[in-house]
TIDO-786409 format. One record per residue (C-alpha): x, y, z; residue in one letter. Coordinates in nm, 4 decimals. Layout:
<recs>
REC|X|Y|Z|A .
...
</recs>
This chain:
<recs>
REC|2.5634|-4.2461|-2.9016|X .
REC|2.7788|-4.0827|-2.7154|X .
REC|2.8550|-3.8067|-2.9318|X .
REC|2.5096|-3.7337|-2.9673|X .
REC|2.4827|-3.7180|-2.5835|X .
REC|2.7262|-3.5130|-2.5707|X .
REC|2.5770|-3.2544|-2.8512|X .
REC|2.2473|-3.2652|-2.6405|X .
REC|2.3976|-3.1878|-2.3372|X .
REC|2.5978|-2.8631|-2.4802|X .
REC|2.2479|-2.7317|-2.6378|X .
REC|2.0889|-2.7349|-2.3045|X .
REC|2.3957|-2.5547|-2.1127|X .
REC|2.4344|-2.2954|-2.4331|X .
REC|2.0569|-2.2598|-2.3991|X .
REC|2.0639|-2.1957|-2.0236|X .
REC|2.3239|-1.9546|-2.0656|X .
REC|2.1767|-1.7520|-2.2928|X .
REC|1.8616|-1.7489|-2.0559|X .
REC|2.1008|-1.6261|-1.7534|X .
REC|2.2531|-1.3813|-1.9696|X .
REC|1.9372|-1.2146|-2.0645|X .
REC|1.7855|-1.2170|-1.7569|X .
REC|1.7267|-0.8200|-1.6539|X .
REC|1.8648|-0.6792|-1.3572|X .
REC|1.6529|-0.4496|-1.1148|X .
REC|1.7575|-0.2046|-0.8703|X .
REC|1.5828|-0.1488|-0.5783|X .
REC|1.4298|0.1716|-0.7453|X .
REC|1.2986|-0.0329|-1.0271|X .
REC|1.1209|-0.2390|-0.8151|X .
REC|0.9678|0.0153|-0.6170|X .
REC|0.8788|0.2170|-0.9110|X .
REC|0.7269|-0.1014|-1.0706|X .
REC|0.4829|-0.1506|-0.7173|X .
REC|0.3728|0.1499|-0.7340|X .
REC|0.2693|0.1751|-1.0707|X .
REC|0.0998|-0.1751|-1.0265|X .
REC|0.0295|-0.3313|-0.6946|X .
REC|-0.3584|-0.3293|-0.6682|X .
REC|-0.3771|-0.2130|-0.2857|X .
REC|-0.2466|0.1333|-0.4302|X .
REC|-0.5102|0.1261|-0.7184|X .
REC|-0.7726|0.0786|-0.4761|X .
REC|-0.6412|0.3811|-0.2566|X .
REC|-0.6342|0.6025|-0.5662|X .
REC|-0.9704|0.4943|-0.6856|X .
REC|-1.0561|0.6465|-0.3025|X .
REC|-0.9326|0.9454|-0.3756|X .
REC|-1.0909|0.9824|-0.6997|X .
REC|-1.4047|0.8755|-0.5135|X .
REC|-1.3242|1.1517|-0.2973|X .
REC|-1.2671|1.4182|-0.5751|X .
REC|-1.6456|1.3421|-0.7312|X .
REC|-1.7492|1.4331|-0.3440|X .
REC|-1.5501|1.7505|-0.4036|X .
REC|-1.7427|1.8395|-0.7179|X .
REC|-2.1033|1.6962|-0.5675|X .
REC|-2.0539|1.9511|-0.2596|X .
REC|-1.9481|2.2539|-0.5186|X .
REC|-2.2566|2.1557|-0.7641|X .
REC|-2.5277|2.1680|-0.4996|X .
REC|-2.5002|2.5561|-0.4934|X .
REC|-2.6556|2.5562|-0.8519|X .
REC|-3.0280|2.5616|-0.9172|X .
REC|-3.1786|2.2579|-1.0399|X .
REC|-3.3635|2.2263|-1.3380|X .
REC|-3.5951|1.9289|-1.4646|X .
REC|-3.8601|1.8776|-1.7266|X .
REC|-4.2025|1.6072|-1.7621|X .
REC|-4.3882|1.4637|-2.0209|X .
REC|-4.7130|1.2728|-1.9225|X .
REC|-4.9314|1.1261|-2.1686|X .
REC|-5.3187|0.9638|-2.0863|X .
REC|-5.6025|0.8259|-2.2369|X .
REC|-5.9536|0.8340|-2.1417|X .
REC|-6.2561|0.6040|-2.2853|X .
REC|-6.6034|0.6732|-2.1750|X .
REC|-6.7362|0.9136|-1.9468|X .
REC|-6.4729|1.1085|-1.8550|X .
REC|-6.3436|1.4905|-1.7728|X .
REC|-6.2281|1.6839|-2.0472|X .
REC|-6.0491|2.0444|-2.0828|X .
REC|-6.3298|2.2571|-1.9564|X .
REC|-6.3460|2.0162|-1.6554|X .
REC|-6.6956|1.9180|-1.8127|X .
REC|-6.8042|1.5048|-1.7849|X .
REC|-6.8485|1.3801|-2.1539|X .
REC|-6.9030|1.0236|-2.2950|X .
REC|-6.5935|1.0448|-2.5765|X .
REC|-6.2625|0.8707|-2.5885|X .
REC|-5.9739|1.1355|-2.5409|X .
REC|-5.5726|1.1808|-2.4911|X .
REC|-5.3799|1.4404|-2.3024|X .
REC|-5.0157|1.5077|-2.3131|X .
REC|-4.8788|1.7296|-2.0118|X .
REC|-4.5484|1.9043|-1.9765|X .
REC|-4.3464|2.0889|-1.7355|X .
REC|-4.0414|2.2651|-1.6076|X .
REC|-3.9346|2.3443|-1.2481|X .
REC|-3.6211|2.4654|-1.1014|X .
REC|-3.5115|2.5136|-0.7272|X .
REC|-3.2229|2.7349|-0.5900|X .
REC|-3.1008|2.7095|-0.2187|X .
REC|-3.0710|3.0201|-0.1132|X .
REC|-3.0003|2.9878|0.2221|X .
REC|-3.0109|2.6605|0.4597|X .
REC|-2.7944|2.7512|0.7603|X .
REC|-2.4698|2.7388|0.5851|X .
REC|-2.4875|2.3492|0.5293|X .
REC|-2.4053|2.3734|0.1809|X .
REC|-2.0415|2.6197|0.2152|X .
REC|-1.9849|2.3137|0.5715|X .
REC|-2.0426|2.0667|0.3067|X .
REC|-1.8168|2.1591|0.0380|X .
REC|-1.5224|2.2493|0.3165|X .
REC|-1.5726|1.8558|0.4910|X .
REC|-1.5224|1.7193|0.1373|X .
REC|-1.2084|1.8847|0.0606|X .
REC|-1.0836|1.7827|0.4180|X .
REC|-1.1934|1.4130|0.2906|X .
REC|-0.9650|1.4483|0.0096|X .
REC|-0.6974|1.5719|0.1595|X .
REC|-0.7310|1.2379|0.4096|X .
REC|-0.7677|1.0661|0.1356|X .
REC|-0.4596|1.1757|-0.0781|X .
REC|-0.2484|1.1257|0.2947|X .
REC|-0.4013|0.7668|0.2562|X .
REC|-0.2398|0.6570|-0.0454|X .
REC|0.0682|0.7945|0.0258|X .
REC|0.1020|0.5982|0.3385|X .
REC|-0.0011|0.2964|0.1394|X .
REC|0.2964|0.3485|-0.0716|X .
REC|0.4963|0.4519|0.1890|X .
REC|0.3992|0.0472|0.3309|X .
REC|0.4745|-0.1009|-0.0032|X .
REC|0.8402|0.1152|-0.0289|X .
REC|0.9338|-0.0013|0.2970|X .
REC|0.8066|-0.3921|0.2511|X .
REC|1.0048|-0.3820|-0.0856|X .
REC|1.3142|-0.2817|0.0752|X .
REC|1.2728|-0.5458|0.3445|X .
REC|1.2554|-0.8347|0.0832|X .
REC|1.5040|-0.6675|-0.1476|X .
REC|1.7780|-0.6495|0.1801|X .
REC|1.6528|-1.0091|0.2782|X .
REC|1.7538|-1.1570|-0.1111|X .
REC|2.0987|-0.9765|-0.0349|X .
REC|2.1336|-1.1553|0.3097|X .
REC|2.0838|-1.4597|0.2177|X .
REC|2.2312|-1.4571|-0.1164|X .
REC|2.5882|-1.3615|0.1074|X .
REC|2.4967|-1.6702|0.3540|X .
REC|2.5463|-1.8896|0.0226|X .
REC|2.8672|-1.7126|-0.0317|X .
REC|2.9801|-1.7975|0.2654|X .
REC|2.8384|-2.1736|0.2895|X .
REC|3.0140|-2.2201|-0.0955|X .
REC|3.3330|-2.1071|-0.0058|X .
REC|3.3147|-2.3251|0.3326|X .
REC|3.2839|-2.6511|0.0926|X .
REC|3.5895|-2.5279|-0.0936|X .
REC|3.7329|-2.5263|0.2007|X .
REC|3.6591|-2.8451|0.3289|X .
REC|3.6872|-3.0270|-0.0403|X .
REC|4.0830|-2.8895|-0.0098|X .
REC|4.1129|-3.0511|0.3479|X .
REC|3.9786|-3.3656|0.2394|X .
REC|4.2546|-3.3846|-0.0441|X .
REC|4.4906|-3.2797|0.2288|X .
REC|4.3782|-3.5555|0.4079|X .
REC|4.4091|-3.8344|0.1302|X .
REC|4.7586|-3.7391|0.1566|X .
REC|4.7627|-3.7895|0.5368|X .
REC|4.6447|-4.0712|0.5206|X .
REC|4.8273|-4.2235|0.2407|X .
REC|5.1604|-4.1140|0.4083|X .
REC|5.0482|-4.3108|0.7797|X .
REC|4.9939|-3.9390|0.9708|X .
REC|4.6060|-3.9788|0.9769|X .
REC|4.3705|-4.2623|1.0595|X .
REC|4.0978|-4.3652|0.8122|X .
REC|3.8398|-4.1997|1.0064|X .
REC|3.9529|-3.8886|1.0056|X .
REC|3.8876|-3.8634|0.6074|X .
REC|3.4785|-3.9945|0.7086|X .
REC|3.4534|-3.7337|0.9393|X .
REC|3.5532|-3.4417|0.7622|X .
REC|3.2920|-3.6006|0.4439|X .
REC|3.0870|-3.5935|0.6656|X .
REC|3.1271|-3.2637|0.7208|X .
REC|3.1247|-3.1993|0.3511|X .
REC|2.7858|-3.3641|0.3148|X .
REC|2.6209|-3.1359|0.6142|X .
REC|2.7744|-2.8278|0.4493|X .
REC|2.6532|-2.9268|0.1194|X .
REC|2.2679|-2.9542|0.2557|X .
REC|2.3217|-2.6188|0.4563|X .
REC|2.4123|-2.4651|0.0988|X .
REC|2.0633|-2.6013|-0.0438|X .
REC|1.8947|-2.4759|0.2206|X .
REC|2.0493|-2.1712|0.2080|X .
REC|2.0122|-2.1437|-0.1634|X .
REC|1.6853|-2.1923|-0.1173|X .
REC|1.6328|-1.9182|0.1168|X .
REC|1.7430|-1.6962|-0.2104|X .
REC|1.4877|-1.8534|-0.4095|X .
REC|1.1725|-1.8205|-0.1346|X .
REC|1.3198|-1.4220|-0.0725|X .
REC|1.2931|-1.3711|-0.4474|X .
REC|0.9578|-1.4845|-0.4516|X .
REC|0.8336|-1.2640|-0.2085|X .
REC|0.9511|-0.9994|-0.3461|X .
REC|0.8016|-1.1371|-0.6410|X .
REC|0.4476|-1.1432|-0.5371|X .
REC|0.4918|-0.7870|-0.3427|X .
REC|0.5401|-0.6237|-0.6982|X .
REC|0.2487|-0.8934|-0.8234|X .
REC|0.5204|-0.9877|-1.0430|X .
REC|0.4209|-1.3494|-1.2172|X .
REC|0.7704|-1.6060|-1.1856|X .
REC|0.7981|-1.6103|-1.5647|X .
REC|0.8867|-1.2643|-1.5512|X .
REC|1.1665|-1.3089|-1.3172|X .
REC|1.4831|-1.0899|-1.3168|X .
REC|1.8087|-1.0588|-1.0472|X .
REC|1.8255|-0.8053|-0.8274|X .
REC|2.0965|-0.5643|-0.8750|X .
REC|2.3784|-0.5498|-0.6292|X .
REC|2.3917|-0.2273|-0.4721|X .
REC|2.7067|-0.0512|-0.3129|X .
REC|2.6033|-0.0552|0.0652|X .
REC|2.6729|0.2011|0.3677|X .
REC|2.9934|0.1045|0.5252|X .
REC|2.9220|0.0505|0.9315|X .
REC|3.1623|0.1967|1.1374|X .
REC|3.1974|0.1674|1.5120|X .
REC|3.1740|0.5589|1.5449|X .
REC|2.8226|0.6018|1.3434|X .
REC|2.6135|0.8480|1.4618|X .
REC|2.2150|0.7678|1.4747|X .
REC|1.9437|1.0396|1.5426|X .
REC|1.8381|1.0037|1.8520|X .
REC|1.4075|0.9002|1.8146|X .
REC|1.2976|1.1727|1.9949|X .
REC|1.4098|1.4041|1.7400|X .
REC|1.2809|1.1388|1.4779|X .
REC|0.9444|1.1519|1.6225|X .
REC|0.9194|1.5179|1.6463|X .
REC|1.0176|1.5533|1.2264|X .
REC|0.8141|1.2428|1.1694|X .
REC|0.4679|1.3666|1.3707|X .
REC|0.4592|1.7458|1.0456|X .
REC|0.5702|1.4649|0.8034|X .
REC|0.4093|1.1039|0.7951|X .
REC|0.0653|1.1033|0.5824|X .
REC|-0.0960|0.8763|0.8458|X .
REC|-0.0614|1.1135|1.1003|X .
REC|-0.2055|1.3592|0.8414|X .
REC|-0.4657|1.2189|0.7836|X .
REC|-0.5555|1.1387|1.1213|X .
REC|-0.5530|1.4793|1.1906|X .
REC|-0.7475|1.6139|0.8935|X .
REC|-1.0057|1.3575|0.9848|X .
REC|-1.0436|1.5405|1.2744|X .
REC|-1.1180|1.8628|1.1101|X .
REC|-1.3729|1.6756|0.9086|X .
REC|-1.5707|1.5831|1.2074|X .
REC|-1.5764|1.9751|1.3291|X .
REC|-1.7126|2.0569|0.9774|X .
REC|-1.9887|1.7931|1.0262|X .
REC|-2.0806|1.9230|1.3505|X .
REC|-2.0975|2.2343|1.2212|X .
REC|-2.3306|2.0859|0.9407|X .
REC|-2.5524|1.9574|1.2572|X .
REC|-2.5676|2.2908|1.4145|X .
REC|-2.7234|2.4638|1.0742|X .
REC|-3.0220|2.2024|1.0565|X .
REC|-3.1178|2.4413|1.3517|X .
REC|-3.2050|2.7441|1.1009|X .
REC|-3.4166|2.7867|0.8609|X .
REC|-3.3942|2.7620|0.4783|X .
REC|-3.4962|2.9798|0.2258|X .
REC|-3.5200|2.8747|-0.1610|X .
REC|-3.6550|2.9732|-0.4546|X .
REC|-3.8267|2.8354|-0.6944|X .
REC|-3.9749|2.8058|-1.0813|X .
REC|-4.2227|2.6102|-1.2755|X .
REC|-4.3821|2.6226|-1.6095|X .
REC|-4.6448|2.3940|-1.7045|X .
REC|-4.8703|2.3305|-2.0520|X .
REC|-5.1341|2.0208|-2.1854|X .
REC|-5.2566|1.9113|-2.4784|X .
REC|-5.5903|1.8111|-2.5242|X .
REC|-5.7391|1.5601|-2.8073|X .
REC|-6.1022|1.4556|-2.8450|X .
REC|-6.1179|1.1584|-3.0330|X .
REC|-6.4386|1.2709|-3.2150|X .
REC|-6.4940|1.4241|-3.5389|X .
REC|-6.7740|1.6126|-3.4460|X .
REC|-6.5959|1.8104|-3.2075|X .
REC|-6.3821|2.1028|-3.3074|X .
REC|-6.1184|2.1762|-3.1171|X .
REC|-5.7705|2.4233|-3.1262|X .
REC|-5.4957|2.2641|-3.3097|X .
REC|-5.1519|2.1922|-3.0867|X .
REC|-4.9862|2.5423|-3.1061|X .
REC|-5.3118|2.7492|-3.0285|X .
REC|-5.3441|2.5045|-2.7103|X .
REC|-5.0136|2.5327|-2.6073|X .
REC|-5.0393|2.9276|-2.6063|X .
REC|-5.3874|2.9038|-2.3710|X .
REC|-5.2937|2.6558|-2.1541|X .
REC|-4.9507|2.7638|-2.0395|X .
REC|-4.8581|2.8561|-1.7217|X .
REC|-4.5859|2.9658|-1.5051|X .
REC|-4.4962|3.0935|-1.2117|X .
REC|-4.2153|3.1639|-0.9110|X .
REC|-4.1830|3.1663|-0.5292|X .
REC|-4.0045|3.1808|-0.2240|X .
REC|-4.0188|2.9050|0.0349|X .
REC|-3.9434|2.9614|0.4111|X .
REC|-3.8627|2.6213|0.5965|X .
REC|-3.8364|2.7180|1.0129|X .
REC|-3.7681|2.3843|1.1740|X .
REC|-3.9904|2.3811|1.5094|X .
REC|-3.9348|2.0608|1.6116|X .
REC|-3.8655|1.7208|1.4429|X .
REC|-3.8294|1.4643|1.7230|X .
REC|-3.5073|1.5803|1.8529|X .
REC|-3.3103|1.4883|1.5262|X .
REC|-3.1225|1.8041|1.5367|X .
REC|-2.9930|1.7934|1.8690|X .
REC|-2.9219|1.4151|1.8609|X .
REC|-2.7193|1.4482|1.4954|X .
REC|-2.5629|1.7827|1.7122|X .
REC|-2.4054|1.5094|1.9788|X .
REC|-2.3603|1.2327|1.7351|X .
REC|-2.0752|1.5209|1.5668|X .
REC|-1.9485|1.5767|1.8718|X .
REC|-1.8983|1.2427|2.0048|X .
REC|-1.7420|1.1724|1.6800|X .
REC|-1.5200|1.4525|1.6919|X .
REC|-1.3764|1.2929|2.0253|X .
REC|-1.3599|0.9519|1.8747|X .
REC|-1.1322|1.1060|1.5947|X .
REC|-0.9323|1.2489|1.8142|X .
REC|-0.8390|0.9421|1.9907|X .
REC|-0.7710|0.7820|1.6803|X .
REC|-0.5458|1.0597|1.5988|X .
REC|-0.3777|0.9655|1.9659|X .
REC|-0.3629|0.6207|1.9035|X .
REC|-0.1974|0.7100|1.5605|X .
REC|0.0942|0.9184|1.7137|X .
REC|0.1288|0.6469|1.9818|X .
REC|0.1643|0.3896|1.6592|X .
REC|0.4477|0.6146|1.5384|X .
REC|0.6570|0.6540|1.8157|X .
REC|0.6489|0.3165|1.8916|X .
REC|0.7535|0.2404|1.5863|X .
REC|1.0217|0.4833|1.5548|X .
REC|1.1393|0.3689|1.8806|X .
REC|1.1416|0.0488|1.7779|X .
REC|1.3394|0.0594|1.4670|X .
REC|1.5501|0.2832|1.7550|X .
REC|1.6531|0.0608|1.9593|X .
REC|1.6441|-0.2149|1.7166|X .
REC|1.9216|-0.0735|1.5072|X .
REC|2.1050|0.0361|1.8112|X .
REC|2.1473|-0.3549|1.8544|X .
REC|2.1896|-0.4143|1.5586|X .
REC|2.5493|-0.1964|1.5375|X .
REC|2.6444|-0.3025|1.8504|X .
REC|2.6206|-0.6425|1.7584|X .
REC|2.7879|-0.5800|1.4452|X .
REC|3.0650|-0.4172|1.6200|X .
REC|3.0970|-0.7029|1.8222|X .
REC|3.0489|-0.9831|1.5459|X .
REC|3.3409|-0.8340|1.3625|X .
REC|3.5822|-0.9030|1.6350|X .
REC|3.4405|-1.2537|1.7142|X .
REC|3.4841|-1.3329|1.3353|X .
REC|3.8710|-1.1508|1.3395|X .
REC|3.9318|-1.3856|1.6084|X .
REC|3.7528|-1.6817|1.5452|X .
REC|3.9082|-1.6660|1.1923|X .
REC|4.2682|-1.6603|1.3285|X .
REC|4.1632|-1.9738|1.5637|X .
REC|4.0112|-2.1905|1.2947|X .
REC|4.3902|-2.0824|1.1034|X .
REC|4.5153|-2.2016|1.4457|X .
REC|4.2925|-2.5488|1.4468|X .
REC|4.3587|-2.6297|1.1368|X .
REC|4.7426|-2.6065|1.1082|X .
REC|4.7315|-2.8105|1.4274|X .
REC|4.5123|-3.0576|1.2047|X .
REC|4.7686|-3.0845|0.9089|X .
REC|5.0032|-3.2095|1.1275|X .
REC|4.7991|-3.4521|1.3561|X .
REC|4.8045|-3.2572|1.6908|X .
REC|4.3985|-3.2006|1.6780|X .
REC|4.1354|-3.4484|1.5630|X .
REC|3.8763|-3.3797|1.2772|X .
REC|3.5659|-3.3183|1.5550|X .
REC|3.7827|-3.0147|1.6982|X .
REC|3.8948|-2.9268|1.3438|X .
REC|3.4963|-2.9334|1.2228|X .
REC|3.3857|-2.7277|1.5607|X .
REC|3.6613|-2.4249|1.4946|X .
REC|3.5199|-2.4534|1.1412|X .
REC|3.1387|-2.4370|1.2659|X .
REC|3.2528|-2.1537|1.5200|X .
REC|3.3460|-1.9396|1.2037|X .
REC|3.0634|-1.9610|1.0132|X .
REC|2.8488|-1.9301|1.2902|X .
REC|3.0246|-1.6132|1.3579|X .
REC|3.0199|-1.5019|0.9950|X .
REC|2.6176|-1.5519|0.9765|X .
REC|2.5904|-1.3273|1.3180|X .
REC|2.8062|-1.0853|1.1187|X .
REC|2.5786|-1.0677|0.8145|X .
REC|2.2536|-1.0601|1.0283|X .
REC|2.3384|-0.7656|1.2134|X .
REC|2.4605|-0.5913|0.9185|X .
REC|2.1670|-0.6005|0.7644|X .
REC|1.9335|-0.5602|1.0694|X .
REC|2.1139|-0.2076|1.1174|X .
REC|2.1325|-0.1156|0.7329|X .
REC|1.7260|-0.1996|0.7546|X .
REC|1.6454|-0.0297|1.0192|X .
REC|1.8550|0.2542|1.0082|X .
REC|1.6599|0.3237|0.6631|X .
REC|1.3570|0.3186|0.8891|X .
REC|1.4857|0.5754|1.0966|X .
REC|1.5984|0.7962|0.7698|X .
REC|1.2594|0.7287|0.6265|X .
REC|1.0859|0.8794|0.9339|X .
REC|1.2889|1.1437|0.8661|X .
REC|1.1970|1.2372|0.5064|X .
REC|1.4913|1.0360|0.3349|X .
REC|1.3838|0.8175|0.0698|X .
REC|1.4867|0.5003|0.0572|X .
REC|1.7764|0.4541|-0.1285|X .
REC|2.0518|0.1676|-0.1873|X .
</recs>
């Protein structure tokens, strides 16, 4: 039985390990590519743009004439008209055909206004998905740098049980040679027990960071992978940060939302313009070309077969038409201050945009200004609280501090240690910000 326990229990750990071993590794590049390849908010921005490109082609194609054809087909039983517009009592069919064509020739200069507003669209709408992407780049790197913090806060919770597990067998030896009470050896399993739960918590915190990153690429679990370790900037006390001013000013010609705030803007001049050339008149011309067929059902009556009726009854013909707009209830000059009041509305929105921006850039400013200066500072406190907990607990070997002291130095160091890894990775975050502001990809 126990053999076969045993045989069981090695399948399962070989299995697992083979699982481990083949799960893939992906860089933060990977993961980005993957998003935007697949996440559905960018497929919906593309499918915008596309929309945008048939508005492109709409506004081009409404310079050519138009051309349609119709076929009408009736019966008549009884008394009715026939093809010499005489009444007669006999059942009859006529088939009727046509063709007609219109070509704008000139409508106040809507149609060249039209075309130039839809490119502007596209253009706003191409500076839409980018800053989509841009969002997506940026949330991936948040929850790619989050997996790497708190994968490092198990680190450091792990190798503070290996710490305490050697204590405790220092301890047993204490105790067993009369320089420790008994209770010194509960408190420090205590200890052991709260540093144990802080390591499933924290381990946790890996698992909940993988899966948002997880559902940011739409990724399902099953299709889970590690995230590759990446070599990270080394933070000096002497790093030099560009200053958000100078941010702003690169970021204002670079970032698409700010693009297409701006292009938006243009769009609304081109549709006032539009408003304005209602005020002129159009000119078009125009084609038609019409024939009939005529049937008498009545053998008595002779009549011309199909091709000598459709060579008398054609006809065709071709005009010009004049449209001078005298008034029509004030639609002109109301769609005339409609454009302009949405002109203005656009260009607070392109205000409120560049407001957005340097608040942000700001932001990730002064945020990663912190962030190094309480990195700078953290790395003393953990220099020094490291050399006190050395202090505390070679005091504690020997019996000259008790185990709450000996647990507190302990508790000041990894306290210290998780202030060290927070602000490292605050800084490393938003000092990407910054360089992505900037123009710099995102890289790690």
């Amino acid at each position: 039985m126990n053999r076969i326990v045993f045989l069981f229990t090695a399948i399962l750990l070989i299995g697992t390990a083979g699982i481990s071993t083949a799960q893939e590794e992906w860089s933060l590049q990977k993961c980005v590519d993957y998003a935007l390849e697949n996440n559905i908010q960018i497929k919906r921005q593309e499918l915008n743009a596309d929309y945008s490109r048939n508005q492109v082609s709409q506004a081009k194609s409404d310079r050519l004439p138009n051309l349609n054809a119709g076929v009408s087909n009736s019966f008549s039983f009884g008394r009715s008209l026939n093809n010499d517009n005489v009444y007669e009592n006999v059942n009859s069919t006529q088939l009727n055909g046509s063709l007609s064509s219109n070509l704008t020739l000139f409508n106040g200069f809507i149609l060249q206004n039209t075309i130039e507003q839809s490119r502007l669209d596209l253009q706003a709408a191409i500076q839409d998905l980018q800053k989509t992407r841009d969002d997506i780049i940026l949330n991936i790197a948040a929850a790619y740098l989050e997996i790497l913090f708190a994968e490092e806060l198990s680190l450091i919770a792990e190798a503070q049980i290996e710490v305490t597990r050697q204590q405790i067998d220092r301890t047993k030896k204490l105790i067993e040679a009369g320089s420790l009470a008994r209770g010194a050896l509960l408190e420090i399993e205590a200890q052991l027990a709260r540093e144990e739960l802080q390591l499933v918590n924290d381990q946790n915190r890996v698992q909940l960071a993988y899966l948002n990153l997880y559902q940011l690429l739409e990724l399902p679990v099953e299709k889970s992978f590690k995230i590759k370790e990446p070599v990270l900037p080394e933070i000096k006390a002497n790093v030099t940060m560009s200053n958000s001013f100078d941010v702003f000013k690169n970021a204002v010609n670079l970032r698409p939302e700010i693009k297409a705030a701006q292009l938006r803007v243009e769009s609304a001049r081109q549709q006032l313009e539009i408003a304005k050339g209602n005020q002129y008149p159009s000119l078009s011309f125009g084609a038609n070309y019409n024939n009939q067929y005529y049937n008498i059902m009545s053998s008595d009556f002779q009549q011309l077969s199909f091709g000598e009726q459709l060579k008398s009854n054609s006809r065709y013909g071709f005009g010009f038409n004049l449209n001078i707009p005298v008034f029509n209830r004030f639609q002109v000059q109301n769609g005339i201050s409609n454009a302009k009041l949405q002109i203005t509305d656009y260009q607070y929105q392109l205000q409120n945009t560049r407001n957005a921006l340097r608040q942000d850039i700001e932001q990730a400013y002064t945020n990663a200004l912190a962030a190094l200066n309480r990195y700078i500072s953290s790395e003393k406190a953990v220099e020094s609280t490291r050399e006190a907990f050395r202090y505390t607990e070679e005091k504690f070997n020997v019996g000259m501090v008790n185990t709450v002291e000996y647990n507190q130095s302990k508790n000041n160091l990894t306290i210290a240690q998780s202030e060290l890894l927070q602000a490292k990775y605050e800084y490393i975050f938003r000092a990407k910000i910054l360089d992505f502001y900037n123009g710099v990809p995102i890289e790690l």
